[in-house]
C-alpha distance (Angstrom), angle and dihedral (degrees) to the residues before:
residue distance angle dihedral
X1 . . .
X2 3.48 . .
X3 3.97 131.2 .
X4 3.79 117.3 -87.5
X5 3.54 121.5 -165.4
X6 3.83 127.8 -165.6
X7 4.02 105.8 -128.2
X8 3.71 97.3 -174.4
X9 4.27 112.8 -131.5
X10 4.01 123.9 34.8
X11 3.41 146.0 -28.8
X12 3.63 109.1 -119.3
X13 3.99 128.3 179.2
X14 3.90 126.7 -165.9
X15 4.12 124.0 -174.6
X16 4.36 85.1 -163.7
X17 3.64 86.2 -141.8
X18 4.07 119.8 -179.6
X19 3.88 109.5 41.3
X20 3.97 98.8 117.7
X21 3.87 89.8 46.2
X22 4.11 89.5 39.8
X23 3.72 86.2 62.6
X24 3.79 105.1 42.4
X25 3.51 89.9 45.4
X26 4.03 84.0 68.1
X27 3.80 90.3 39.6
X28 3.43 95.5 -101.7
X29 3.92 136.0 131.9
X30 4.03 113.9 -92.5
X31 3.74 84.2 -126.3
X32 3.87 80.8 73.7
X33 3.37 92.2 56.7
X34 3.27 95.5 53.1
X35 3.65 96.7 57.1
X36 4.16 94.5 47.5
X37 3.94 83.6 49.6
X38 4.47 86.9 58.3
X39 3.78 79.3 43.5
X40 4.12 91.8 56.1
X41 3.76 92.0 42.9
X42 3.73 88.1 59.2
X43 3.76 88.7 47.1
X44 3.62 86.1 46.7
X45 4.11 104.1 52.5
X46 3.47 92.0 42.8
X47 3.59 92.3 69.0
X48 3.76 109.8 32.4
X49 3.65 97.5 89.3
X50 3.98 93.1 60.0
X51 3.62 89.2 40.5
X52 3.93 89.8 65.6
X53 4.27 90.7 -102.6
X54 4.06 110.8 140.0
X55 3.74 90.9 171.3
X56 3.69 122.0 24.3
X57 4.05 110.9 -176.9
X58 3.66 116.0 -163.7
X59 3.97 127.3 -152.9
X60 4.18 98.3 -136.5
X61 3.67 96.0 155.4
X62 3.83 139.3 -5.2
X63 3.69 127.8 -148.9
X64 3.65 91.4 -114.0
X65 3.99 93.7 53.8
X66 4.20 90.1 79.3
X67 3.74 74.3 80.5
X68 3.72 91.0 76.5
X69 3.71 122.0 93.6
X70 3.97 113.1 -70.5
X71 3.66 95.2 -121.6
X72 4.11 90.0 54.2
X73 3.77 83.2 45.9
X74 3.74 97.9 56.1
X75 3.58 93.8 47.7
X76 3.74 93.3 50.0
X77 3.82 86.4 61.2
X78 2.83 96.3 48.9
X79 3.35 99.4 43.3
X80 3.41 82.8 54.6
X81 3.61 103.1 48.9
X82 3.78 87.7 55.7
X83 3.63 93.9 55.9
X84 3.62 91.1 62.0
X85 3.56 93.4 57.1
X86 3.36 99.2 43.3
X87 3.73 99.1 49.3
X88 3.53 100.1 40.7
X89 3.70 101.2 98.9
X90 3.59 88.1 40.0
X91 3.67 88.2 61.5
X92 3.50 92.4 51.0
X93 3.75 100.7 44.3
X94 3.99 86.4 54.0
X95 3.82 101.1 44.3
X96 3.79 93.6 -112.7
X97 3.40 118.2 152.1
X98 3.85 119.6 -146.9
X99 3.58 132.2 -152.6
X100 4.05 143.6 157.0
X101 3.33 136.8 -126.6
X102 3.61 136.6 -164.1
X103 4.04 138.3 34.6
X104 4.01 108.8 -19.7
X105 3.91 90.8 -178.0
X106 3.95 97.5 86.2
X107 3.75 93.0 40.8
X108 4.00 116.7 114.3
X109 3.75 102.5 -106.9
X110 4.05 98.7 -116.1
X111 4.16 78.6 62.1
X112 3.58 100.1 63.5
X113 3.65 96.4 37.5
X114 3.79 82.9 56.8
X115 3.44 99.8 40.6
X116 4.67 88.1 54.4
X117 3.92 86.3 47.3
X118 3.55 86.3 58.3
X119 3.34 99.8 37.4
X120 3.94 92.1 51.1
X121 3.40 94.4 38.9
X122 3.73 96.5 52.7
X123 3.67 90.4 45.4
X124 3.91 98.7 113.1
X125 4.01 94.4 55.3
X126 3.90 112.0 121.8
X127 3.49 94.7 163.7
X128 3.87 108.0 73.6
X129 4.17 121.1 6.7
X130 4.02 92.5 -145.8
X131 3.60 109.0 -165.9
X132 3.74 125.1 -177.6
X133 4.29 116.5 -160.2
X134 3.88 103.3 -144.2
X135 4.00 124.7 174.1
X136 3.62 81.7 -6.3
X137 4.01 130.4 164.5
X138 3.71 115.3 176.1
X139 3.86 87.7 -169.3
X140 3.79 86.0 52.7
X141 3.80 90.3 49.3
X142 3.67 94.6 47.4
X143 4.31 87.0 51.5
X144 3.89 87.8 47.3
X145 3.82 103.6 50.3
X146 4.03 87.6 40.4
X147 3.93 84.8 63.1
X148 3.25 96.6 42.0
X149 3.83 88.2 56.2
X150 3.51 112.8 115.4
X151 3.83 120.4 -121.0
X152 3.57 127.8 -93.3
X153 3.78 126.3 31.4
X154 3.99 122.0 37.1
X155 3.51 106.1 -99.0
X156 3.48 118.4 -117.4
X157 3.73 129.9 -112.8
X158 3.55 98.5 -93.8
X159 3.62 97.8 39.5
X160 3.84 92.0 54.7
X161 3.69 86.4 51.2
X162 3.29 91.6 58.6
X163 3.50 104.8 43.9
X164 4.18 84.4 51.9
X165 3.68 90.4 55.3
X166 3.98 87.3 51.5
X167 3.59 93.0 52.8
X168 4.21 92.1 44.7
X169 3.72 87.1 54.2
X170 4.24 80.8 -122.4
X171 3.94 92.9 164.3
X172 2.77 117.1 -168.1
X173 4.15 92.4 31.2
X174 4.58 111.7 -115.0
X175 3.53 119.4 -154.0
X176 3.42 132.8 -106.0
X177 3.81 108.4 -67.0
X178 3.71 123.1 -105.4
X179 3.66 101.8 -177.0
X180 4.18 125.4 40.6
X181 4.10 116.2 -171.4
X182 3.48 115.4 -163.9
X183 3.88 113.7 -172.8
X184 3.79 127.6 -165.5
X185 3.86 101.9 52.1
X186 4.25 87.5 -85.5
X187 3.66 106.3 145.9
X188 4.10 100.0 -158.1
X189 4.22 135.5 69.3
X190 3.67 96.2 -129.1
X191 3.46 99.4 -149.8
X192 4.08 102.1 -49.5
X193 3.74 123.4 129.2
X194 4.07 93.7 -9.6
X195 4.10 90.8 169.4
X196 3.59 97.6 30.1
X197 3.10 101.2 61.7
X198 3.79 101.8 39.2
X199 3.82 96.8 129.0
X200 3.87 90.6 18.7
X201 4.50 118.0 134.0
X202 3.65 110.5 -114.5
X203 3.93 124.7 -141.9
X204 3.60 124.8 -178.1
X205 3.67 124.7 -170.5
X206 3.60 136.4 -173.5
X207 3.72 96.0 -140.1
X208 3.74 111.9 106.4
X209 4.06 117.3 -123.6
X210 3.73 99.0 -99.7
X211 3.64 96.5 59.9
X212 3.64 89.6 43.1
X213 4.40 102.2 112.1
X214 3.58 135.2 149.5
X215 3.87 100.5 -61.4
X216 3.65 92.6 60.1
X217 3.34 92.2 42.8
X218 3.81 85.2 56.3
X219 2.93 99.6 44.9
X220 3.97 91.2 51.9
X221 3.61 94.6 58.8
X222 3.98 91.1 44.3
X223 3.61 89.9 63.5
X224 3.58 98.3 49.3
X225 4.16 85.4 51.4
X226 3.81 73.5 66.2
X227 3.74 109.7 61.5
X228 3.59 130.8 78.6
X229 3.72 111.3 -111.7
X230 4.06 103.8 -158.5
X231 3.69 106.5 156.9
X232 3.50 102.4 -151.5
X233 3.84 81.4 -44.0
X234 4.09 124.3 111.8
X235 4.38 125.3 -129.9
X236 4.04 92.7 -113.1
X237 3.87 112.8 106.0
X238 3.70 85.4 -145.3
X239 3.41 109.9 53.8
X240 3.78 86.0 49.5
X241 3.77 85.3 69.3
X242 4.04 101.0 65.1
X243 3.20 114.9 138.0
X244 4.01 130.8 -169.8
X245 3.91 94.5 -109.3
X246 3.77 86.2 52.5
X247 3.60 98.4 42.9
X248 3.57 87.8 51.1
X249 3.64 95.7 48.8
X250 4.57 95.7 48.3
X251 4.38 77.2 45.4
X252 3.72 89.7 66.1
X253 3.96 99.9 37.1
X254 3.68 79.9 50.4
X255 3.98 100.4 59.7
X256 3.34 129.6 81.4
X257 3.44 117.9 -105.6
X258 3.56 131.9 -124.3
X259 4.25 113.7 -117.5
């Protein structure tokens, strides 16, 4: 079973939509965009833990996104690659810890010997969990840790969830996620976080990522101290308090009798 650590606050998931269309809607190459979207995530990290956010899980780059054109591709890498370097300190200084998620196997090399110095360097953080969804699928997750299920009884909830952190490379393992950000003005999840955040709020905004800052991020996480989270459950005190025996006993007051 894998390592869980308590990162005290909430779990809060962003798909940083928007950066590509953010830039050419100033005339400007999407590589641009890219680059004020690292500058948001910085932004971003910095204030999640006084924002009340243990575990902040970041959308970098889906499975689906090799799709994009090569050069874009590259420079996301990159891009991405330098981020690591750049921040790594940071991380350190600030008690974040840092970790990846997703496929490693298609990554250049140079990546994922970045992406374990960070990950071992950051190791000691206990103030943020910082994780960062690259080449990711969670459809393709889901499919994985299915077949990597071991015959013979249905796994149970928690044991699934483990076995799908195992296959995400989600070390140590994050809760389920009570908060998901989508920027952009997209309305959808596109395959991010499918089983995570099963009972998770949802908040889309038409801001694009790169002028996403602390304020929104604020004022994310002050709507969500809004809702009511239920879970299946209803408000009354009462009805929270049914128990078998009693269920049993309004079942048969409820059926019809036989004359």
């Amino acid at each position: 079973m894998q390592s869980r650590l308590t990162f005290k606050g909430l779990h809060v998931a962003i798909i940083m939509d928007g950066n590509g269309r953010w830039a050419q809607g100033r005339g400007l190459p999407r590589e641009v965009g890219h680059r004020a979207g690292a500058t948001a995530v910085r932004r971003v990290v910095e204030a999640a833990p006084d924002a009340g956010v243990g575990t902040l899980t970041l959308y970098a780059f889906s499975a689906d996104n090799w799709q994009r054109p090569v050069a874009e591709v590259t420079h996301l890498m990159v891009l991405f690659e330098r981020y690591l370097e750049k921040e790594l300190q940071r991380c350190r200084d600030n008690g974040v810890r840092l970790s990846v998620i997703g496929r490693r196997d298609r990554l250049r090399p140079p990546l994922v010997r970045a992406v374990e110095r960070a990950e071992t360097q950051t190791a000691a953080g206990r103030r943020l969990h910082l994780r960062l969804a690259v080449d990711y699928s969670a459809r393709q997750a889901l499919a994985q840790a299915a077949a990597a299920a071991p015959r013979g009884p249905l796994l149970g909830r928690d044991a699934f969830a483990e076995l799908l952190n195992r296959v995400s490379g989600s070390r140590p393992a994050a809760p389920d996620v009570d908060l998901l950000i989508r920027t952009g003005g997209e309305q959808r999840l596109s395959d991010f976080l499918l089983w995570e955040c099963a009972y998770a709020e949802l908040l889309f905004v038409e801001r694009a990522w790169p002028d996403f800052d602390a304020a929104a991020l604020q004022s994310a996480v002050s709507d969500f101290q809004r809702r009511s989270r239920r879970f299946g459950t209803v408000p009354d005190p009462a009805a929270r308090e049914t128990s078998p025996a009693s269920l049993a006993e309004a079942t048969t007051r409820l059926s019809p009798r036989a004359d």
